[in-house]
N, C-alpha and C positions, 0 to 999 in steps of 0.2 A: 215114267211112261207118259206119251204124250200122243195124243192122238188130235191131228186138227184138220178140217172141213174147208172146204172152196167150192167157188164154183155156182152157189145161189144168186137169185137175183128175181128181177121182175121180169116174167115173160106173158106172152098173150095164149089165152086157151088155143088149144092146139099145137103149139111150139114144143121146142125142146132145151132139157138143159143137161149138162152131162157134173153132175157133183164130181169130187176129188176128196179122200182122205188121206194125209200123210203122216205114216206111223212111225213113232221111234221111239226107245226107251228097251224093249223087249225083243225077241225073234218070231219077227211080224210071221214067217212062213209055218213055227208052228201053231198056228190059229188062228181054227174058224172065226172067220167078220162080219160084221152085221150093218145094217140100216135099218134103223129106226125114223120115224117120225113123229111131230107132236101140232097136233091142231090147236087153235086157241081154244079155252076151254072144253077139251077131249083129254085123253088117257093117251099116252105116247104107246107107240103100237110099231110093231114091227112092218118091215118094207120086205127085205130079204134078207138071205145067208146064204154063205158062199164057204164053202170048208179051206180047210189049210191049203191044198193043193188045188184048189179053183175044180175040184173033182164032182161034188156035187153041188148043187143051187136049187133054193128053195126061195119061192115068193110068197107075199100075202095075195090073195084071191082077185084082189080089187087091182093089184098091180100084173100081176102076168099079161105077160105081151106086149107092154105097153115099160114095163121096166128092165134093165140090164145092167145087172152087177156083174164085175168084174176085178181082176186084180192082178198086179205087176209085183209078184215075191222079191222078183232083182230092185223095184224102185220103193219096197216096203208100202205099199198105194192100193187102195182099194175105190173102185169107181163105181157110181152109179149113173149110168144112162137112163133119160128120161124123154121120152118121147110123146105125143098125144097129149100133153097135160089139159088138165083140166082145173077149174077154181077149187075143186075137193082135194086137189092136191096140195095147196098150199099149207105151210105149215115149215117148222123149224127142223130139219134133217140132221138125224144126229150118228155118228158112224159107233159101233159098239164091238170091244169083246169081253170074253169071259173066261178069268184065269182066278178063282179061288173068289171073284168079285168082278162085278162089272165094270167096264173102262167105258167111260164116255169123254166124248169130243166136245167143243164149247156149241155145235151146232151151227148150221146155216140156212139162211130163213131163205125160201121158195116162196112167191108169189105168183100167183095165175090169176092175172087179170087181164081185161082189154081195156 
């Protein structure tokens, strides 16, 4: 199982940045995916989830409207769009599922600076 991240970088408050996960090892289509994030010295916290069939989507509070998960079952790839950021966003983005245990990605650090 391998799950790995792209797509972070330094960008200026208000920008956007669109993440990539690319899954292999398992059958990415049945299961629900996740985004997480981890602030420096903070509790890694959820972003959003998106089910097997991209049929429901759930966000954390602070991210609605402003985030957009999504996901391509034919390219195994789970995305998150990032739009509006802000410096609170910065932190290590880490893609997640959950099959008996949870699967994490090595992470990609976001930065929102000017």
């Amino acid at each position: 199982v391998q799950l790995v991240e792209s797509g972070g970088g330094l960008v200026q408050p208000g920008g956007s940045l669109r993440l990539s996960c690319a899954a292999s090892g398992f059958t990415f289509s049945h299961y629900d995916m996740s985004w997480y994030r981890q602030a420096p010295g903070k509790e890694r916290e959820l972003v959003a989830v998106i089910t097997s069939d991209g049929g429901n989507i759930n966000y954390a509070d602070s991210m609605k409207g402003r985030f957009t998960i999504s996901r391509d079952n034919a390219k195994d790839t789970v995305y998150l769009q990032m739009n509006s950021l802000k410096p609170e966003d910065t932190a290590v983005y880490y893609c997640n599922f959950w099959a008996w245990r949870n699967y994490w990605g090595q992470g990609t650090q976001v930065t929102v600076s000017s």
